[in-house]
PDBQT receptor file of N, H, CA, C and O in Angstrom, charges set to zero:
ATOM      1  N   UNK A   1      67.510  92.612 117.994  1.00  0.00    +0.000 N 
ATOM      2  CA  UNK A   1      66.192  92.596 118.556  1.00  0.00    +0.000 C 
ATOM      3  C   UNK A   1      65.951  93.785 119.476  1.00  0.00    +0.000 C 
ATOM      4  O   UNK A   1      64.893  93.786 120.105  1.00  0.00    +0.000 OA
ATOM      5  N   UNK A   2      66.721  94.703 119.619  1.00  0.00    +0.000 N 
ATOM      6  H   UNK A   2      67.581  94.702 119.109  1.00  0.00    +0.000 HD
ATOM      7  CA  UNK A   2      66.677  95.698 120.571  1.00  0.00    +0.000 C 
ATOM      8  C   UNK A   2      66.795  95.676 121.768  1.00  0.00    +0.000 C 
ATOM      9  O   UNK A   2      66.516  96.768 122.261  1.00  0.00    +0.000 OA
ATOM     10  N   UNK A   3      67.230  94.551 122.835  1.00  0.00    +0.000 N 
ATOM     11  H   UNK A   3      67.457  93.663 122.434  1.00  0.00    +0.000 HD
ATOM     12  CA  UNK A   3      67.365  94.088 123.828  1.00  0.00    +0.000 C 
ATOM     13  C   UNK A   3      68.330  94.453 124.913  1.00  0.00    +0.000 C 
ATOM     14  O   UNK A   3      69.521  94.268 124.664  1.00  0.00    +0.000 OA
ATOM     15  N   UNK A   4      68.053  94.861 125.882  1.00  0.00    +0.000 N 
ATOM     16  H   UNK A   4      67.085  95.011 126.084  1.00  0.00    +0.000 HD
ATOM     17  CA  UNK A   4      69.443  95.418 126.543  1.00  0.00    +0.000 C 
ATOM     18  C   UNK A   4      69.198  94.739 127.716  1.00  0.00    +0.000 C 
ATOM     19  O   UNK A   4      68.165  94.565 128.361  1.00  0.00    +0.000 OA
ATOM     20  N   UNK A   5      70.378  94.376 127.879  1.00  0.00    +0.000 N 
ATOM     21  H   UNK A   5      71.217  94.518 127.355  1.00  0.00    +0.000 HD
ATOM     22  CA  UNK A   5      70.651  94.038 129.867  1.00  0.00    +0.000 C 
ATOM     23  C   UNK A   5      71.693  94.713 130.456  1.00  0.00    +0.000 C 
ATOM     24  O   UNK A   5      72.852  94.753 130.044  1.00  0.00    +0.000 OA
ATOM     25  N   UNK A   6      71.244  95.237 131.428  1.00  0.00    +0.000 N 
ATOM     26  H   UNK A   6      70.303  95.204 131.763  1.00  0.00    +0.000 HD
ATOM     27  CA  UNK A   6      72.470  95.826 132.400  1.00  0.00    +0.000 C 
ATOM     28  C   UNK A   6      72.373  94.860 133.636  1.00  0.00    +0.000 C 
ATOM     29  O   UNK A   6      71.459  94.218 134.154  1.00  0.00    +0.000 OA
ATOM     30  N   UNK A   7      73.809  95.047 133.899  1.00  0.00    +0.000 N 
ATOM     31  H   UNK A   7      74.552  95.568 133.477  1.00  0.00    +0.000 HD
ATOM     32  CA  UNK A   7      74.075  93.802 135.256  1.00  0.00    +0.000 C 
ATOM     33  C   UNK A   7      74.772  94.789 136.284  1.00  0.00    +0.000 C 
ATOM     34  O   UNK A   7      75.724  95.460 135.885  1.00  0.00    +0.000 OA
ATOM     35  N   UNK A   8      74.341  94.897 137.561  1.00  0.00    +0.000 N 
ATOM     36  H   UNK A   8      73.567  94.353 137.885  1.00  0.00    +0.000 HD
ATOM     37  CA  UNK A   8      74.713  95.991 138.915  1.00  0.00    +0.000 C 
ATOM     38  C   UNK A   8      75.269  94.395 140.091  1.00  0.00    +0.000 C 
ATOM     39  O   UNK A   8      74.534  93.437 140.328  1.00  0.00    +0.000 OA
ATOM     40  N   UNK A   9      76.493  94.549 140.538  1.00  0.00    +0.000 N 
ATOM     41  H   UNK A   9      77.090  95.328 140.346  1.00  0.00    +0.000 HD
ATOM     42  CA  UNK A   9      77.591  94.140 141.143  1.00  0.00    +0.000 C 
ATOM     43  C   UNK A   9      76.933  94.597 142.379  1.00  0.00    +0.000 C 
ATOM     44  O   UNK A   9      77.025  95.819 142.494  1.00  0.00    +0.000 OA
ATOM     45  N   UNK A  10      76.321  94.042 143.310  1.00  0.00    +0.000 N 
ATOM     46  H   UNK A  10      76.246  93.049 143.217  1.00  0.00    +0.000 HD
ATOM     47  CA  UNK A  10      76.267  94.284 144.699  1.00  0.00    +0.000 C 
ATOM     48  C   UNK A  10      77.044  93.461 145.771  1.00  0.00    +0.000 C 
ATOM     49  O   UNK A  10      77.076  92.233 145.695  1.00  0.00    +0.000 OA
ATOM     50  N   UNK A  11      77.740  94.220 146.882  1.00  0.00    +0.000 N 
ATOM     51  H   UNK A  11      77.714  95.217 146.944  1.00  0.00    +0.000 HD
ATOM     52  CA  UNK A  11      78.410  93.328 147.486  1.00  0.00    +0.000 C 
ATOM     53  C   UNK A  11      79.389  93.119 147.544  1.00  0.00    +0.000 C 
ATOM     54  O   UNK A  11      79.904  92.884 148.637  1.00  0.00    +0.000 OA
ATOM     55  N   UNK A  12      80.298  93.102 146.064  1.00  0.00    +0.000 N 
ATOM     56  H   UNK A  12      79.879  93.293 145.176  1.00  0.00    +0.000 HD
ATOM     57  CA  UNK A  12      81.717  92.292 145.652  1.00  0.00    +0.000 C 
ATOM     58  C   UNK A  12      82.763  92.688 146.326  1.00  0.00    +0.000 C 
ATOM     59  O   UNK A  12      83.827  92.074 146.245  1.00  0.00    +0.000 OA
ATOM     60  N   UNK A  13      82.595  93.865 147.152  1.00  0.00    +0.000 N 
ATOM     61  H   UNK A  13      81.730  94.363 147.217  1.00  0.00    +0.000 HD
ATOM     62  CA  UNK A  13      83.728  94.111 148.244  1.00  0.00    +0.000 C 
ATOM     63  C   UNK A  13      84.032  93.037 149.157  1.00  0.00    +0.000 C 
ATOM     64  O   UNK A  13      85.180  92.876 149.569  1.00  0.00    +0.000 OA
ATOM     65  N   UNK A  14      82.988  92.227 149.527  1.00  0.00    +0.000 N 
ATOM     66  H   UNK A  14      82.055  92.358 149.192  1.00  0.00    +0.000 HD
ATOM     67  CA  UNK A  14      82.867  91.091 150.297  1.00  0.00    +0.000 C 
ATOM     68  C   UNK A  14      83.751  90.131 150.177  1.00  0.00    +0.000 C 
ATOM     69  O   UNK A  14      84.120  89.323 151.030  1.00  0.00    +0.000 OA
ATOM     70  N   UNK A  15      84.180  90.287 148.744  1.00  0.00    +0.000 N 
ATOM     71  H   UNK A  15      83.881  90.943 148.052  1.00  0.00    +0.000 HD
ATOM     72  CA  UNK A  15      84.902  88.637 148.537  1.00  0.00    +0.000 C 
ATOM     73  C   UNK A  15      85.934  88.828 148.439  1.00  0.00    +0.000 C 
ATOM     74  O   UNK A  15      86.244  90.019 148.419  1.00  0.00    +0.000 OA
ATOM     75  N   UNK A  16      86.959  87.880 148.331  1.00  0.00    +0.000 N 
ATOM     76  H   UNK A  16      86.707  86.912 148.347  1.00  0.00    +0.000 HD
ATOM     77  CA  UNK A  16      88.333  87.782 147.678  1.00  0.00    +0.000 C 
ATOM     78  C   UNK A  16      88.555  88.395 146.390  1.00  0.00    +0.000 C 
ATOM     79  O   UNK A  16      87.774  88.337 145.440  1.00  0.00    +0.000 OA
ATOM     80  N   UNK A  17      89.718  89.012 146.418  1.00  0.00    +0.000 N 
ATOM     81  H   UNK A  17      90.353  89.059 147.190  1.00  0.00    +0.000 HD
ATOM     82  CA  UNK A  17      90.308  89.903 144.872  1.00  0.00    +0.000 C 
ATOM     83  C   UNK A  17      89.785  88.799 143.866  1.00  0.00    +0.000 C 
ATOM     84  O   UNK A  17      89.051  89.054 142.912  1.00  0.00    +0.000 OA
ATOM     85  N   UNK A  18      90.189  87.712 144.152  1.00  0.00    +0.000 N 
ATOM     86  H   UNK A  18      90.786  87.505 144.928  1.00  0.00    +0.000 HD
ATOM     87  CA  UNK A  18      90.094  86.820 143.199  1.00  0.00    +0.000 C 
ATOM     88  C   UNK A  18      88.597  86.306 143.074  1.00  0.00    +0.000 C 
ATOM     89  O   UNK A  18      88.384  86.011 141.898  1.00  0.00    +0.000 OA
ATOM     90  N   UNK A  19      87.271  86.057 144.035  1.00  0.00    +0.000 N 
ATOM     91  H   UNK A  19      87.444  86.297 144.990  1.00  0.00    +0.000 HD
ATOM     92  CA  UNK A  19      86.217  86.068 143.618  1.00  0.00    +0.000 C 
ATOM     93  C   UNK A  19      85.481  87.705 142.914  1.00  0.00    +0.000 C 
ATOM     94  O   UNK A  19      84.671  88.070 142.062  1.00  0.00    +0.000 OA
ATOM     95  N   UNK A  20      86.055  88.058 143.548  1.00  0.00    +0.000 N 
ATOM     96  H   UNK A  20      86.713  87.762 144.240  1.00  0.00    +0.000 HD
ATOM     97  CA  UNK A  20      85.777  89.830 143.091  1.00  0.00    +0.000 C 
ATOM     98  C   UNK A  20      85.884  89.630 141.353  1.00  0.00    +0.000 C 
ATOM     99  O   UNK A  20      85.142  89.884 140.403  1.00  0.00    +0.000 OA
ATOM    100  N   UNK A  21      87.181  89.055 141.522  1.00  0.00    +0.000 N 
ATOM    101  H   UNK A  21      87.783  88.849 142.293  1.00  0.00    +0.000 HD
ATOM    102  CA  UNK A  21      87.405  88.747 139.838  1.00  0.00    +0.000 C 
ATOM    103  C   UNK A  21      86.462  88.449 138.804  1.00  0.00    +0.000 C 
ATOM    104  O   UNK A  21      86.114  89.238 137.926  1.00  0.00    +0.000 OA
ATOM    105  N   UNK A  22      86.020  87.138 138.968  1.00  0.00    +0.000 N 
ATOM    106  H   UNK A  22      86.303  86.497 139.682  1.00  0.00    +0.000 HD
ATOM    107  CA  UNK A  22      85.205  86.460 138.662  1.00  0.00    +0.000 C 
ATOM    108  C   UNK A  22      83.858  86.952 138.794  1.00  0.00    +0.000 C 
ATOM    109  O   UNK A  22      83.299  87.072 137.704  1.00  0.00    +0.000 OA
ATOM    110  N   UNK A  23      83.409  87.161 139.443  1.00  0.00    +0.000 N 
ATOM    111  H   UNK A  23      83.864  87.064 140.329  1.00  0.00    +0.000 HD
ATOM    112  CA  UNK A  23      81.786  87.885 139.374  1.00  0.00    +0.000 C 
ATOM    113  C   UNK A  23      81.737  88.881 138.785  1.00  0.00    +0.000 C 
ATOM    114  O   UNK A  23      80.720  89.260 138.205  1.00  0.00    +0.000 OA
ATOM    115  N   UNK A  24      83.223  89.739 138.822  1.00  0.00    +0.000 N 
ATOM    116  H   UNK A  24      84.049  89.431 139.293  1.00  0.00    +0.000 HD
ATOM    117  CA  UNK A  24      82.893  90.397 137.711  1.00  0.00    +0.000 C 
ATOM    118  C   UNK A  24      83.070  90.625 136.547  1.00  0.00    +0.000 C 
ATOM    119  O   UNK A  24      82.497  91.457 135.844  1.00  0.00    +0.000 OA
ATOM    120  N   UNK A  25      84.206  89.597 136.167  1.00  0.00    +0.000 N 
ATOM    121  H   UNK A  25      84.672  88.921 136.738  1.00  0.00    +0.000 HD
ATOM    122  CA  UNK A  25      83.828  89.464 134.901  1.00  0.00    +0.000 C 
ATOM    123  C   UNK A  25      82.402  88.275 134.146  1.00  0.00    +0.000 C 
ATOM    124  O   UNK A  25      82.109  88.242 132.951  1.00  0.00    +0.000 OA
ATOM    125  N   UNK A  26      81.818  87.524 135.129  1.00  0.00    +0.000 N 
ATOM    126  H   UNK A  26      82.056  87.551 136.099  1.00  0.00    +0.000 HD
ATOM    127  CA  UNK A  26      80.365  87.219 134.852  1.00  0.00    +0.000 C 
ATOM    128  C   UNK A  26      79.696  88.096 134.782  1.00  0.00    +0.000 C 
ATOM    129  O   UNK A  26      79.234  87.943 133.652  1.00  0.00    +0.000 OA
ATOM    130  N   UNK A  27      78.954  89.590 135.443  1.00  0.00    +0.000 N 
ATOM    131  H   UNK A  27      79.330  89.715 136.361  1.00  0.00    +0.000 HD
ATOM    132  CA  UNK A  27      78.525  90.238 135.628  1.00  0.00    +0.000 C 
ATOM    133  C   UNK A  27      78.549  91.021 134.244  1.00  0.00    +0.000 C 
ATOM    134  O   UNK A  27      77.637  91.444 133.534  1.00  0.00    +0.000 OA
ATOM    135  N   UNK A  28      79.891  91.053 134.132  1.00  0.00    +0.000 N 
ATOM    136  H   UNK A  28      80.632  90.709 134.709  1.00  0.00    +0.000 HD
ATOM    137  CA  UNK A  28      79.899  91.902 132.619  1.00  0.00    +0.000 C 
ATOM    138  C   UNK A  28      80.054  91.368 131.158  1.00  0.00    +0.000 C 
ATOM    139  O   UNK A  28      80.176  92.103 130.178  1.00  0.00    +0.000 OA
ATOM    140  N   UNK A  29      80.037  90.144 131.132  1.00  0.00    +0.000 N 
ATOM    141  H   UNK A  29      79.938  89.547 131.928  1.00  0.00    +0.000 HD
ATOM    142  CA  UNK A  29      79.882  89.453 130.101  1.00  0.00    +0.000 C 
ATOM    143  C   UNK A  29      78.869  89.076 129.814  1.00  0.00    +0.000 C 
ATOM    144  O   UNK A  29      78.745  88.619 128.678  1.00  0.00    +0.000 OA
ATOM    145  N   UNK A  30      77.745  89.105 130.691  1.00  0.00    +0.000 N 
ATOM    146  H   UNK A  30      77.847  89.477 131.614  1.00  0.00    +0.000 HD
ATOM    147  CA  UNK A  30      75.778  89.027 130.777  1.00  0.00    +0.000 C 
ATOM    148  C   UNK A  30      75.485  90.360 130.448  1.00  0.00    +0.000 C 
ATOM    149  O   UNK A  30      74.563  90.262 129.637  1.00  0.00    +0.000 OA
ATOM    150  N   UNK A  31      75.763  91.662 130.625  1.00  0.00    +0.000 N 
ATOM    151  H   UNK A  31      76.511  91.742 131.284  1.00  0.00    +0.000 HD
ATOM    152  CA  UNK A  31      75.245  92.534 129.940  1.00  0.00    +0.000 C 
ATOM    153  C   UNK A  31      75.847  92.756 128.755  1.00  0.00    +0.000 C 
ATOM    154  O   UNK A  31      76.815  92.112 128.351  1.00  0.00    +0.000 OA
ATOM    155  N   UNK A  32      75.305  93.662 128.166  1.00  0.00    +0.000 N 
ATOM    156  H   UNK A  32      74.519  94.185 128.495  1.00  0.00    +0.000 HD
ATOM    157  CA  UNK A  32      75.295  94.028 126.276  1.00  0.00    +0.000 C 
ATOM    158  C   UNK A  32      76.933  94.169 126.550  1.00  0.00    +0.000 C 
ATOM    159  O   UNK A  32      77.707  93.212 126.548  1.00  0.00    +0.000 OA
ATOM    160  N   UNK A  33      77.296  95.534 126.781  1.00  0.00    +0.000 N 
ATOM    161  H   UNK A  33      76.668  96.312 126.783  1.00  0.00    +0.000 HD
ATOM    162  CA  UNK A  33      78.794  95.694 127.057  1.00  0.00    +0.000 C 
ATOM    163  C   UNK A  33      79.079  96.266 128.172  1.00  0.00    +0.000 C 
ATOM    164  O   UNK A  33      78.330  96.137 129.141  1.00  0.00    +0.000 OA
ATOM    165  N   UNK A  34      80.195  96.986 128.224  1.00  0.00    +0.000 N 
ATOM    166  H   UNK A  34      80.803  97.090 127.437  1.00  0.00    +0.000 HD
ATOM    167  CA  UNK A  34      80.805  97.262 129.199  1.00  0.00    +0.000 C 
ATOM    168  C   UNK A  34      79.919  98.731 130.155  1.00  0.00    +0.000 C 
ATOM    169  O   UNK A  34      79.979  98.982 131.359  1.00  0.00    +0.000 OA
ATOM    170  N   UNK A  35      79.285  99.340 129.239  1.00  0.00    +0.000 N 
ATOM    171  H   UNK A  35      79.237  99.136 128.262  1.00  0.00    +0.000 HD
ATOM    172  CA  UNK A  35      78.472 100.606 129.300  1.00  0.00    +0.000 C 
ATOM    173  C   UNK A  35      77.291 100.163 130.164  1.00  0.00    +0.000 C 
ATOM    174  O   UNK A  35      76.725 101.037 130.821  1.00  0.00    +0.000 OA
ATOM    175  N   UNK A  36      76.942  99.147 130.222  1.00  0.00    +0.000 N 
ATOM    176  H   UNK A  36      77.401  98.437 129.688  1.00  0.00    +0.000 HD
ATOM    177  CA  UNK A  36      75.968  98.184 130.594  1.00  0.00    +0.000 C 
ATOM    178  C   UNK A  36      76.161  97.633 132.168  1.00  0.00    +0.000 C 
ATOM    179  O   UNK A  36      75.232  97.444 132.953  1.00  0.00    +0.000 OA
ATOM    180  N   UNK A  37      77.268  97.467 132.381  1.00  0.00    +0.000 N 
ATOM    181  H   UNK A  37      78.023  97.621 131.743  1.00  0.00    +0.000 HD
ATOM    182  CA  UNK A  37      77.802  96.627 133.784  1.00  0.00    +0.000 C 
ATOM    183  C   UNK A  37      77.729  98.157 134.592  1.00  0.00    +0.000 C 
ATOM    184  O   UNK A  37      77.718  99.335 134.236  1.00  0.00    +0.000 OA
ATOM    185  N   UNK A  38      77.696  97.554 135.639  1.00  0.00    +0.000 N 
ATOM    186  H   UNK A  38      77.706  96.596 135.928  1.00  0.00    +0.000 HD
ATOM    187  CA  UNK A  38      77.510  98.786 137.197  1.00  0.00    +0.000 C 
ATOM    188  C   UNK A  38      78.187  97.761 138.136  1.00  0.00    +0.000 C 
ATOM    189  O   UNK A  38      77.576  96.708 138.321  1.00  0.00    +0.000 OA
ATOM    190  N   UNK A  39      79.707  97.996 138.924  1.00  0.00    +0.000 N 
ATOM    191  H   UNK A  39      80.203  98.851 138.774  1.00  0.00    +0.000 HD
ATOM    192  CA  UNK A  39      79.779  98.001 139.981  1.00  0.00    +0.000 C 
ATOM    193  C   UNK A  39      80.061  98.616 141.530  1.00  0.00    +0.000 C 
ATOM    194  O   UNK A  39      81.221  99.010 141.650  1.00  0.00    +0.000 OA
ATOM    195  N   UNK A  40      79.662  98.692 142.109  1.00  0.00    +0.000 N 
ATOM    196  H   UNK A  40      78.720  98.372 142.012  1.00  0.00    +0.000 HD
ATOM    197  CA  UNK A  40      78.882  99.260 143.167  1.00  0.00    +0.000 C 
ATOM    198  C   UNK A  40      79.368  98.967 144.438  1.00  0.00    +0.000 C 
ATOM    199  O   UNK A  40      79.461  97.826 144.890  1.00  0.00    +0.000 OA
ATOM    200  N   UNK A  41      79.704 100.073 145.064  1.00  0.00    +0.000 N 
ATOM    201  H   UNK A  41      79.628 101.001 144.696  1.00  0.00    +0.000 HD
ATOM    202  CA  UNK A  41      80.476  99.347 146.213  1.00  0.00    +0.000 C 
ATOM    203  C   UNK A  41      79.743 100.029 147.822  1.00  0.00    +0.000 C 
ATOM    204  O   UNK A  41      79.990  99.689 148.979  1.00  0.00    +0.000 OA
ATOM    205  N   UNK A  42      78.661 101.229 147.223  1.00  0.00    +0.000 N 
ATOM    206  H   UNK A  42      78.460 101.505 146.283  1.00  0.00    +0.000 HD
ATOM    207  CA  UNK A  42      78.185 101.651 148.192  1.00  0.00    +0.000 C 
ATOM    208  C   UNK A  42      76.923 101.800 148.113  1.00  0.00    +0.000 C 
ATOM    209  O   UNK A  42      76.456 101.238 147.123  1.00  0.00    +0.000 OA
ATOM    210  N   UNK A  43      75.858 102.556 149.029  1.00  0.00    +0.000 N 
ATOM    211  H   UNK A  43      76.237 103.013 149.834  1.00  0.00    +0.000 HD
ATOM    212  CA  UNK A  43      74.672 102.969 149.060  1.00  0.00    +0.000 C 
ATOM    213  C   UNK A  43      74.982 104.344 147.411  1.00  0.00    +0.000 C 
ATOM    214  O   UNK A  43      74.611 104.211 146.245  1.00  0.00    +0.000 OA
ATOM    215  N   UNK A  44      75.475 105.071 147.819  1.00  0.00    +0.000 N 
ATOM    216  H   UNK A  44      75.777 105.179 148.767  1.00  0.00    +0.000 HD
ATOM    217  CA  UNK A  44      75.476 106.158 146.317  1.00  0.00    +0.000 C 
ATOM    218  C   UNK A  44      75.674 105.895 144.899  1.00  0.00    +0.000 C 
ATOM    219  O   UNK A  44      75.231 106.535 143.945  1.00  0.00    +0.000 OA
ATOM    220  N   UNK A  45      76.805 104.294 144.909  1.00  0.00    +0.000 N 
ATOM    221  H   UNK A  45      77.166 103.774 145.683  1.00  0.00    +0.000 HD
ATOM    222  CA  UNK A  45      77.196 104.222 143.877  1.00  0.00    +0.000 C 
ATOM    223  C   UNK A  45      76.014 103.267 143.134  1.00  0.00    +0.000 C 
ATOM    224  O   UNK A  45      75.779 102.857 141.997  1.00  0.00    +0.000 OA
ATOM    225  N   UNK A  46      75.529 103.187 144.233  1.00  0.00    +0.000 N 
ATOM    226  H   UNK A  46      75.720 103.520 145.156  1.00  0.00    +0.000 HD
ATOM    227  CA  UNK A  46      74.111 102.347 143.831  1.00  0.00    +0.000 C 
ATOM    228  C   UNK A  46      72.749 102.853 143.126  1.00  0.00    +0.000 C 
ATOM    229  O   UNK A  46      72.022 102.491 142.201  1.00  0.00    +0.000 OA
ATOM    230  N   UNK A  47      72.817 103.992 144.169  1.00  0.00    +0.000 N 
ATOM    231  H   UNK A  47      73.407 104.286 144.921  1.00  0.00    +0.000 HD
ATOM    232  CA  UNK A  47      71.807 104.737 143.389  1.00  0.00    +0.000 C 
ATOM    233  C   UNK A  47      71.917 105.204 142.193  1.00  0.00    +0.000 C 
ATOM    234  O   UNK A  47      71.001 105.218 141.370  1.00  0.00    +0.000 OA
ATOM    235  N   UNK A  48      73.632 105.832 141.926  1.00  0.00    +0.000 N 
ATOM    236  H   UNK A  48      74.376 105.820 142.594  1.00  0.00    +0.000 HD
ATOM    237  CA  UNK A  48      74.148 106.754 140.397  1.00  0.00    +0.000 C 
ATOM    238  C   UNK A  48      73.819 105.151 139.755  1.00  0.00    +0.000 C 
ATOM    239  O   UNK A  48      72.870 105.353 138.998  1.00  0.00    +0.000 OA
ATOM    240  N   UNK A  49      74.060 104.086 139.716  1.00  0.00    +0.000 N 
ATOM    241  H   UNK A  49      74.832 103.922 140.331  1.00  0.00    +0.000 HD
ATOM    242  CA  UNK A  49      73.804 103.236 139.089  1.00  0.00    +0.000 C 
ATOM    243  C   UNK A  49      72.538 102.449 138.250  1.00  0.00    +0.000 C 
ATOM    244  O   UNK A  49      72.533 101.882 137.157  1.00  0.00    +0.000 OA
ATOM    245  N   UNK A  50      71.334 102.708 139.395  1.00  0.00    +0.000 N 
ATOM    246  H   UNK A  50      71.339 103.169 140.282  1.00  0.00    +0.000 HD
ATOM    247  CA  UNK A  50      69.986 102.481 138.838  1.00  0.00    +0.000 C 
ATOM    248  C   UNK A  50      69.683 104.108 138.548  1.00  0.00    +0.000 C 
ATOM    249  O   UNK A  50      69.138 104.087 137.445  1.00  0.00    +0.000 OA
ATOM    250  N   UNK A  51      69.744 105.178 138.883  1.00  0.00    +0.000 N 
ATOM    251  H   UNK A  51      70.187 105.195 139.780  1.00  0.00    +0.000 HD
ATOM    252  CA  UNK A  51      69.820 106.197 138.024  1.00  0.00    +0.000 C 
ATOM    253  C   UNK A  51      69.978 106.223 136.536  1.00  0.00    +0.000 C 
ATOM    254  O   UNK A  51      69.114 106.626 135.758  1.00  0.00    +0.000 OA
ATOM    255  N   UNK A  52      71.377 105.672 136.145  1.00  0.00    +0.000 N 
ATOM    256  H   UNK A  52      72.079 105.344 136.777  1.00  0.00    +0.000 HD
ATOM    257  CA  UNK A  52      71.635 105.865 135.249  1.00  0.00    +0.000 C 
ATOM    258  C   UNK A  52      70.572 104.812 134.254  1.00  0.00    +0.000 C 
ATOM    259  O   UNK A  52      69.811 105.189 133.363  1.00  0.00    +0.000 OA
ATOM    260  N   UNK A  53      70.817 103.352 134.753  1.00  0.00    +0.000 N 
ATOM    261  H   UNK A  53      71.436 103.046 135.477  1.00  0.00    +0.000 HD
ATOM    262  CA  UNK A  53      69.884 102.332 134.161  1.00  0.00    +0.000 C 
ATOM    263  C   UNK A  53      68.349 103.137 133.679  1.00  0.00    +0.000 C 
ATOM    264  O   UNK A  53      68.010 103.251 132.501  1.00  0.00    +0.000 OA
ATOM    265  N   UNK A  54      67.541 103.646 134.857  1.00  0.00    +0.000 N 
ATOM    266  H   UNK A  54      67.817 103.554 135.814  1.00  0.00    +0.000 HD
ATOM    267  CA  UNK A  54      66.411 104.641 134.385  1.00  0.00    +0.000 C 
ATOM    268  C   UNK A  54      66.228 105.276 133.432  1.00  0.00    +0.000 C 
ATOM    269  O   UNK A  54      65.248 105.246 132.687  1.00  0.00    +0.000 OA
ATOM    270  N   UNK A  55      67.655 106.254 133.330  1.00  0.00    +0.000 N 
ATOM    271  H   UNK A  55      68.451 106.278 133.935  1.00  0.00    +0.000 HD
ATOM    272  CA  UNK A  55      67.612 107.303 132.254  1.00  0.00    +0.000 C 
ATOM    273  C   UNK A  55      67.950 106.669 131.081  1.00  0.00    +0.000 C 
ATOM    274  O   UNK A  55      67.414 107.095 130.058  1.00  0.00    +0.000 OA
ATOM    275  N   UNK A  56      69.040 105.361 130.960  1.00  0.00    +0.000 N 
ATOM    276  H   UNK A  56      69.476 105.015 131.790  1.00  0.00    +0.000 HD
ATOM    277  CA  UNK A  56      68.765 104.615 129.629  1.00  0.00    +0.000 C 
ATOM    278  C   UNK A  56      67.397 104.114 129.210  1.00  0.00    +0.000 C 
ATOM    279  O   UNK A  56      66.954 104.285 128.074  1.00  0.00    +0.000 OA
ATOM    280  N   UNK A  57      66.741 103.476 130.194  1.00  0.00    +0.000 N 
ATOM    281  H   UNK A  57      67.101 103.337 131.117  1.00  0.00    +0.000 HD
ATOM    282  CA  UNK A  57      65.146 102.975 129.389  1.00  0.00    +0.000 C 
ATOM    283  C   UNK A  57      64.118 103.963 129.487  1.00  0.00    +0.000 C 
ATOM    284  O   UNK A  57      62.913 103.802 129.290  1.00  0.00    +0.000 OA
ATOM    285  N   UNK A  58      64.938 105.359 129.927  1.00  0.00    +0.000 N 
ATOM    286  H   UNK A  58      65.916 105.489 130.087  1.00  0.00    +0.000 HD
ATOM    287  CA  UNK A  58      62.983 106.114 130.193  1.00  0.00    +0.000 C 
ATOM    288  C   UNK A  58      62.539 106.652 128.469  1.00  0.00    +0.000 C 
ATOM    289  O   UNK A  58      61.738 107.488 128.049  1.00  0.00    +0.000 OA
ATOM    290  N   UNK A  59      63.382 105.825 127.880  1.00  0.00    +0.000 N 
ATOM    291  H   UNK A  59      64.032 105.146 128.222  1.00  0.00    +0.000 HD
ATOM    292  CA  UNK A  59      63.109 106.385 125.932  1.00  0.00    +0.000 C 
ATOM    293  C   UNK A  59      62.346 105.251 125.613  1.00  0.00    +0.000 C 
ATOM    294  O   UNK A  59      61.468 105.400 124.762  1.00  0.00    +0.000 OA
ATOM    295  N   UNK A  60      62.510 104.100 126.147  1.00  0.00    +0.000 N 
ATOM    296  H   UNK A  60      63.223 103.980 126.838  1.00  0.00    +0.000 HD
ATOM    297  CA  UNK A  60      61.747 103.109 125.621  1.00  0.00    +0.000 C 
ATOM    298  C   UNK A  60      60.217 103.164 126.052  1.00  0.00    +0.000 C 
ATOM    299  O   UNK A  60      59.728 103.573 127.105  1.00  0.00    +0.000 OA
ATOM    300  N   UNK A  61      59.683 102.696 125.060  1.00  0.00    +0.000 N 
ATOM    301  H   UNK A  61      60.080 102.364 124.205  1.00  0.00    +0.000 HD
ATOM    302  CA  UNK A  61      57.976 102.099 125.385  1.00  0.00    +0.000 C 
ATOM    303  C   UNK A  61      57.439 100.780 124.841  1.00  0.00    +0.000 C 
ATOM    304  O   UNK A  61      57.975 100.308 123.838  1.00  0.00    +0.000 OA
ATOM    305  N   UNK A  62      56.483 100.188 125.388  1.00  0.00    +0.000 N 
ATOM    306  H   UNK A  62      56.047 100.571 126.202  1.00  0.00    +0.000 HD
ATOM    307  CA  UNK A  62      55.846  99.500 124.757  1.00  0.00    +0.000 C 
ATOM    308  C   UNK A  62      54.326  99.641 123.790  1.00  0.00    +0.000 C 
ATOM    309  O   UNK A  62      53.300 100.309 123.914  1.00  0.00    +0.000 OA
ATOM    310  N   UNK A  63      54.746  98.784 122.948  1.00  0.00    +0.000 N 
ATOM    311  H   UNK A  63      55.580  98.241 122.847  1.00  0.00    +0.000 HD
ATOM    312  CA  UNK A  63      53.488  98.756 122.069  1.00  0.00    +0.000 C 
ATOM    313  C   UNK A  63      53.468  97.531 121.568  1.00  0.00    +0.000 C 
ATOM    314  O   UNK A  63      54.285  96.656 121.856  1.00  0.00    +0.000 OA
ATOM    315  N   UNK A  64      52.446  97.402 120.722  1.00  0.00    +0.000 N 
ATOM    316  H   UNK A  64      51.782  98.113 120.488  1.00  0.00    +0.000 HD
ATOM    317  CA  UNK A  64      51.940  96.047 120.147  1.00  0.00    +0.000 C 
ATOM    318  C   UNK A  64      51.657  95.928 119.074  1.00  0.00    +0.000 C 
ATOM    319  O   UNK A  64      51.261  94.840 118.657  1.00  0.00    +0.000 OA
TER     320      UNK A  64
């Protein structure tokens, strides 16, 4: 269907190795693949992150 989700990890420094774990492998099993997941551990890596997300959909458009 042409559908993409990307999933961005905010935070996960916060938790335990072992919740760290887990969110992220939720995080990356909700987007398409691995190309798809962003985690993020700062203000920059945040931005290169929705950066990148941008430059994947700025090809898409809508129509009807």
């Amino acid at each position: 269907q042409g559908i993409e989700i990307f999933t961005v990890g905010l935070g996960l420094e916060d938790l335990t190795s072992g919740q760290r774990s887990i969110a992220e492998d939720v995080l990356s099993s909700c987007a398409n693949d691995s190309q798809h997941y962003y985690s993020t551990y700062s203000i920059g890596s945040m931005q290169i992150a929705f950066r990148d997300i941008a430059v994947a959909l700025s090809g898409l458009y809508l129509s009807r």
